[in-house]
N, C-alpha and C positions, 0 to 999 in steps of 0.2 A: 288541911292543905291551905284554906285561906289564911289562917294565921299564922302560916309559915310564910307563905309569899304574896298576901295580899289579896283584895277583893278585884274583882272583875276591870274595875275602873282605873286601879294603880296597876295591873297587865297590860291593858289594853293603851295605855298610856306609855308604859315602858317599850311595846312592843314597836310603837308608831317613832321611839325614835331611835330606838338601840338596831332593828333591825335595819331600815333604811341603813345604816352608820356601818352595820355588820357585812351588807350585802356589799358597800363601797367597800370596805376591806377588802371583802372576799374578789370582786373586779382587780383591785388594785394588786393583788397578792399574784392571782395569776398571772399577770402582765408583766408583774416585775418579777416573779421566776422563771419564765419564756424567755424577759430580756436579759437574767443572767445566766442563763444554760444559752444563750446565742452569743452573748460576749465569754461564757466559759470557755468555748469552744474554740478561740482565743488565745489559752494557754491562762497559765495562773498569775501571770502577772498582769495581764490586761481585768482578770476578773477581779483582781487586788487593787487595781487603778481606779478602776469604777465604783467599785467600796469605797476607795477613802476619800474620793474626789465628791462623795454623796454626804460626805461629815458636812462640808462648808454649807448646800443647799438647804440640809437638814435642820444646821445652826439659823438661817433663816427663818426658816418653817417656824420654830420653836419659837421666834420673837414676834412672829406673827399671830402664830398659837396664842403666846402670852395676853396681847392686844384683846383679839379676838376674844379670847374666854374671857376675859374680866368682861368686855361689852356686852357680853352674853350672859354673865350673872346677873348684872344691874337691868337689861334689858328682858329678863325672865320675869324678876322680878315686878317689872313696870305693865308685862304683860298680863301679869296674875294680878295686878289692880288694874288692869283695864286703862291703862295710859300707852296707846300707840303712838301718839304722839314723842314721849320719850323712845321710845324703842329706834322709831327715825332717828333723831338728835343723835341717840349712841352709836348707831350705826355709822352716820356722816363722819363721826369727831373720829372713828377706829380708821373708817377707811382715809381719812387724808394722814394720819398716824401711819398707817402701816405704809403707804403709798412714799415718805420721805424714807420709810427702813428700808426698803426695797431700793431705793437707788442708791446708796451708803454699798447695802450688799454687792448691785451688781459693778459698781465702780471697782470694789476688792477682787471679784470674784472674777471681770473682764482684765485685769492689769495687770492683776499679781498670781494668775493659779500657782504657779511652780512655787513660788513663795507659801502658800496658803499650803500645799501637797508635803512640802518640807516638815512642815509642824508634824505633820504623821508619822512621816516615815522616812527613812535616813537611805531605801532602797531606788536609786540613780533611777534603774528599767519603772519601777511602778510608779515614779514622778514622771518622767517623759510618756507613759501611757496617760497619765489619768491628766495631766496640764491641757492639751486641748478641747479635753471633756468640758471640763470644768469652766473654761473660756465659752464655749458654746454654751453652758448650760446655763449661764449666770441669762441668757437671756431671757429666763422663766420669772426671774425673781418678779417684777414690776407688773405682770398680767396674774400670777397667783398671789399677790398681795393683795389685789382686786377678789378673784375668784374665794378665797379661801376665807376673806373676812366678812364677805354677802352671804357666803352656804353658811358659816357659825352663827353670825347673829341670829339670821332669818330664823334658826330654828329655834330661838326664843318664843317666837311667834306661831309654833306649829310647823312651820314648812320647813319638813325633813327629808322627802324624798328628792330633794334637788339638788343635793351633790353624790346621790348613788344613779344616777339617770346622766348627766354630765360628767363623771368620773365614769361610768361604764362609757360614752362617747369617747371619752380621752384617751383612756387605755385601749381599744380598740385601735384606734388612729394611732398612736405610739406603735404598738404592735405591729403594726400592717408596715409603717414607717420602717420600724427596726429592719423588718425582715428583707425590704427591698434596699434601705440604705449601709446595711452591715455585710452584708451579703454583695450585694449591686444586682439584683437579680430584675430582670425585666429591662435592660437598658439603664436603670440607675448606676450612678456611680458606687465602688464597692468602698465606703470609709473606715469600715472597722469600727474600731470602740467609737472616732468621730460622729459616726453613723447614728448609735444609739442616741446621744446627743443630741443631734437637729430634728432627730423624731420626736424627741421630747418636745422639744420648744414649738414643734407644727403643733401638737397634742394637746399642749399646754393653752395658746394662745385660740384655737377653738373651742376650748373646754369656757374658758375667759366671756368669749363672745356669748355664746350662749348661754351664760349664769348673768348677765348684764343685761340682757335680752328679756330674759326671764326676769327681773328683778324689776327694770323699769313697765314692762304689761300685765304685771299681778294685780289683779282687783283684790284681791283678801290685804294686801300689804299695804298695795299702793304710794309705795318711793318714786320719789319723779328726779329728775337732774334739777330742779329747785330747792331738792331736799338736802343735795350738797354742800347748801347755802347753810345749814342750821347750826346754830352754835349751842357747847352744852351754857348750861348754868352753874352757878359757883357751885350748890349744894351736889349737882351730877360731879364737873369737876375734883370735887372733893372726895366724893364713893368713888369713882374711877382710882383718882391715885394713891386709897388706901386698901382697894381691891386692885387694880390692873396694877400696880409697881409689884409689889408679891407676887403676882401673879407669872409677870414676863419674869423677873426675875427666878421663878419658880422652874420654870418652862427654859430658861437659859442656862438654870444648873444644870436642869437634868440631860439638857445637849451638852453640857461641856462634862458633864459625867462621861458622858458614851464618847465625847471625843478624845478626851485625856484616858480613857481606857483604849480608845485605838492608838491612842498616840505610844502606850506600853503593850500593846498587842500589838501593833506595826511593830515593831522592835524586837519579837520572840523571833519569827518566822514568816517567810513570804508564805509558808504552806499552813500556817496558822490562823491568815488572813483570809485565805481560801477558805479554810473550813469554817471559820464564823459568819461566809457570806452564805454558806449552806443553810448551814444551822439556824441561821437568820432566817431564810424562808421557809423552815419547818416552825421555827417561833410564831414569824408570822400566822400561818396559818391556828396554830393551835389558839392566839388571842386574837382570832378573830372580834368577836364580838365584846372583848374585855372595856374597847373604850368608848364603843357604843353603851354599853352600861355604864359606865360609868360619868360620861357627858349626860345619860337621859338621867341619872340621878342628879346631878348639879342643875338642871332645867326644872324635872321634876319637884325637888326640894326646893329653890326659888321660887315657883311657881305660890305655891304653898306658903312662905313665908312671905310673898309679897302681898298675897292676899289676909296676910296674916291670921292664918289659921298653923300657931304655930304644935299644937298635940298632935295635929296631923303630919306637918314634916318630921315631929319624932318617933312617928308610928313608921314611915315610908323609911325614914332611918335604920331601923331594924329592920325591913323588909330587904333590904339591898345588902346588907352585911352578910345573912342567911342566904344570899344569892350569889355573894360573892365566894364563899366557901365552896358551895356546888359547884360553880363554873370554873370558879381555879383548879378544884378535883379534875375534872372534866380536861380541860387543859392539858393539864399533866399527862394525861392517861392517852391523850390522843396525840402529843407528842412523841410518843414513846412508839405509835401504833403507823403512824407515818412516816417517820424516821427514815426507814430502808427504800419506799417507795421512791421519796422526793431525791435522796442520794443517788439514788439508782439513774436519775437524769443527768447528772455532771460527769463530764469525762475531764478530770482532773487525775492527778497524781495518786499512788498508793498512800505516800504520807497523807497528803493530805486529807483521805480515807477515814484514814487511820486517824486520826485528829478530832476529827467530824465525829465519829461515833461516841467519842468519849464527849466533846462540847454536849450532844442532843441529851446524854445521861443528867448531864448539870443542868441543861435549860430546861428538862421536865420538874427539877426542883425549882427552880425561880420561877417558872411561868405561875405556880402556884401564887406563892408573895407577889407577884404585880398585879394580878387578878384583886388580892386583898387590897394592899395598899393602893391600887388607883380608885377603888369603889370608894375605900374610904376617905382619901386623904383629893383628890381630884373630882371627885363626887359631891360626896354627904358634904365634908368640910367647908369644902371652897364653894359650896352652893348654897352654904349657913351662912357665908360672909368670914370665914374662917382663912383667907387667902393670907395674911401675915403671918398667922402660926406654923400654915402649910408651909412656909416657904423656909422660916429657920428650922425645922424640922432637914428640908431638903437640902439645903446648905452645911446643916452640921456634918448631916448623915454622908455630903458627899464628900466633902473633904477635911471629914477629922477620921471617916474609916476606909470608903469604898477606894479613893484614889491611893493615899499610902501606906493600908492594907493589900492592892491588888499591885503597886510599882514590888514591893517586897516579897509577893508572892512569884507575879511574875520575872522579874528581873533580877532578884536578888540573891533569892531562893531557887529560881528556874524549875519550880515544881511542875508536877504535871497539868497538861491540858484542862480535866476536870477543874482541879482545884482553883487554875488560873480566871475561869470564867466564871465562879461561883465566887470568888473575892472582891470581881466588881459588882456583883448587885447584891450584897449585904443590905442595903440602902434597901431593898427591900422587905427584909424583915424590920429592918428598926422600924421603917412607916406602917408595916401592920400593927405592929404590939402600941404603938404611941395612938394611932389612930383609934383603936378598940378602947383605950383608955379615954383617951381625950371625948369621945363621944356618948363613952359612960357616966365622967365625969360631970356631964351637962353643960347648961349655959353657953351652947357653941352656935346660936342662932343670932345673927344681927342682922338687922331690916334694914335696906337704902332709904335711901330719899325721891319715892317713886309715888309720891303722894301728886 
C-alpha cells in the first residue's frame, strides 16, 4: 500500500491541504445548489440568466487564479528553502497585480452587462434576466481579488484551513441572504434573481474582511501593511513572468474554453442551458476534491524541488498519478449514483429533464479525464516549473479541437445532447495521454530563484 500511495508523511501532507480545499468545495457546492434550485424556481430562463451571467465573473476568477498560482509555485518553492521573506515579496507584487485586474473587470462588468450577456446568447428573456445580475455582481470582483490571492499564497506556507473556515462564513451569509432577498421574506424586499446577487456581494465582502484580518494577526506568517511596500527582484521578476504568463494564460484558456462552449451551447436551447446548470452541480459534487489534489500536488512537488530534493518529487510524482486514476474511478461512479437525487431538486421543464439525464451520462466520462489531467498537467507539471508547456498543450487542445470540434457537433451537425457535451472536453483526454508521457519522459523539473 505504501508504494502505491506513499509513506505516512506524503498523506498526511496531502491530506492537510487537499482536504481543507475539499471541504471549501463541498460548503461551496451546497450553497450554490440551494441558490440554483431558489433562482430555478424562477422558471428556465432566470436559471439560464444566472448561468451565463456567471461566465463573465468566472473569466475573472481565472485571471486571478492564474496570478495566484504562479505566486504560489515560486512562493512553495521559496518556502521549502526556508526563505519567508520571499514568500512576502510574492505575495505583495500578486496582490497589487490582481487588485488593477479587478478594476478593468468590474468597470466591464458594471457598464456593459447586456453587452458582455450578448456574447452568450442571442436569447432577448435570458439577457434582460441575467444584465442586472451581473451589474450587481461585478461588485465582488475588487474584495475577491483580495480574498482569493491571500487563501492561495498563504498555503505555500501551510495555512490551508483559511479559506474552508471563511468560505463556509460566506456561503452561509450568501444563503441566508438569498433566502430572505429572492423571496422578500421577513420584511425584505422580494428581488428575484436581483436578490441572489446583493447576497453575493454582502457574502463576498465579509468573507474579504476576515481573510485580511486573519492575514495581518498571524504570528506563523506574519505580513504586516509594510509588507505592501515589498518589491520583487529582477531574478523573482523573471520566474514570475516565465511561470505566472503561462500560467494566467493557462487559466484564461481554460475560461474561454467553457465560455466559447457556452457561447455554442447558449445557441442549441434555452432548455439545454438548464440542463447543464444541473448537471454542473452533479459535476460539482462528484470533483469535489479533484482540485484540492491537485493544488496539494503543485505545493507538495515545489516544496520538494525547492528544497532540492529532486528523486523525491519523482517518487511524489508517481504517487499522485496512481491517485489520480482512483479518484477519477470514484468520480465517475458517484456521478452516475447522484444523478437522480440532485435532479430530483429542480422544478424545471420535462425537456429539460430529459436533457439533464443524457448530459450526467457524458459528465461521468469526463469527470474521469479531468481528474487525470488536472493531477497531472496543474499538479505535477506546473509545480516542476513546467507552466510553459502546460499551457501550449492547453491552447492547442482548446482551439485546434475542443472549440471547432464542439461548434460542428453542436451547431452544425445538431447531434444529440450526449455527444454535444462530450466534444467540448476532448481537451481532456489529450492533457491526460500528453501529461503521462511528458512525465515519463523526464526532465520536467525546474528550480526558481529562491535561493
Amino acid at each position: 500500500m505504501k508504494k502505491i500511495f506513499g509513506e505516512k508523511d506524503f498523506i498526511y501532507k496531502l491530506i492537510s491541504i487537499a482536504l481543507p480545499m475539499g471541504l471549501q468545495s463541498a460548503i461551496n457546492m451546497v450553497v450554490n445548489l440551494i441558490d440554483t434550485v431558489m433562482v430555478g424556481t424562477l422558471g428556465d430562463f432566470a436559471l439560464s440568466g444566472v448561468n451565463l451571467s456567471s461566465q463573465f465573473p468566472y473569466l475573472f476568477m481565472t485571471v486571478v487564479m492564474g496570478v495566484g498560482n504562479a505566486g504560489m509555485i515560486i512562493a512553495s518553492q521559496a518556502w521549502g528553502n526556508k526563505r519567508p521573506d520571499k514568500v512576502k515579496t510574492m505575495l505583495a507584487f500578486c496582490l497589487k497585480v490582481c487588485f488593477l485586474v479587478s478594476i478593468l473587470f468590474f468597470v466591464l462588468g458594471f457598464l456593459f452587462p447586456s453587452q458582455i450577456l450578448s456574447i452568450y446568447t442571442n436569447e432577448q428573456m435570458i439577457i434582460e434576466m441575467g444584465s442586472p445580475y451581473l451589474r450587481i455582481l461585478s461588485f465582488t470582483f475588487i474584495v475577491q481579488s483580495i480574498s482569493m490571492t491571500l487563501v492561495t499564497i498563504l498555503r505555500s506556507a501551510g495555512i490551508n484551513r483559511l479559506g474552508f473556515y471563511t468560505s463556509t462564513m460566506a456561503c452561509l451569509i450568501n444563503m441566508c441572504f438569498n433566502w430572505l432577498l429572492i423571496f422578500g421574506h421577513y420584511g425584505f424586499p422580494k428581488l428575484g434573481v436581483t436578490g441572489a446577487a446583493v447576497a453575493t456581494v454582502i457574502a463576498r465582502i465579509a468573507e474579504c474582511i476576515v481573510i485580511c484580518v486573519y492575514t495581518f494577526t498571524n504570528k506563523k506568517f506574519r505580513f504586516t501593511l509594510a509588507d505592501l511596500g515589498l518589491h520583487i527582484d529582477k531574478d523573482m521578476r523573471s520566474d514570475f513572468i516565465k511561470v505566472g504568463t503561462p500560467s494566467i494564460i493557462s487559466e484564461v484558456t481554460g475560461n474561454l474554453n467553457v465560455s466559447a462552449a457556452a457561447m455554442i451551447t447558449g445557441r442549441v436551447s434555452p432548455y439545454y442551458i438548464a440542463a447543464n446548470t444541473i448537471v454542473h452541480n452533479i459535476w460539482t459534487i462528484s470533483s469535489l476534491f479533484l482540485f484540492g489534489i491537485s493544488m496539494g500536488a503543485s505545493v507538495m512537488i515545489g516544496h520538494e524541488i525547492g528544497a532540492n530534493k529532486m528523486e523525491k518529487a519523482k517518487e511524489y510524482a508517481g504517487y499522485f498519478i496512481r491517485i489520480g486514476v482512483l479518484i477519477g474511478l470514484f468520480a465517475a461512479i458517484l456521478t452516475q449514483i447522484i444523478a437522480p437525487i440532485i435532479t430530483s431538486f429542480f422544478s424545471v421543464s420535462d425537456e429539460t429533464l430529459l436533457i439533464a439525464g443524457k448530459l450526467k451520462n457524458a459528465a461521468s466520462i469526463a469527470v474521469f479525464f479531468l481528474a487525470m489531467q488536472l493531477i497531472l498537467t496543474k499538479g505535477i507539471l506546473r509545480g516542476g516549473g513546467q507552466a510553459g508547456a502546460v499551457t501550449r498543450v492547453d491552447l492547442l487542445s482548446c482551439w485546434l479541437v475542443n472549440i471547432p470540434v464542439g461548434f460542428i457537433v453542436a451547431l452544425v451537425l445538431h447531434a444529440d445532447p450526449f455527444f454535444i457535451y462530450l466534444s467540448l472536453r476532448l481537451d481532456y483526454i489529450i492533457k491526460t495521454i500528453w501529461g503521462i508521457w511528458r512525465i515519463r519522459k523526464g526532465n520536467w523539473m525546474i528550480r526558481m530563484s529562491v535561493d
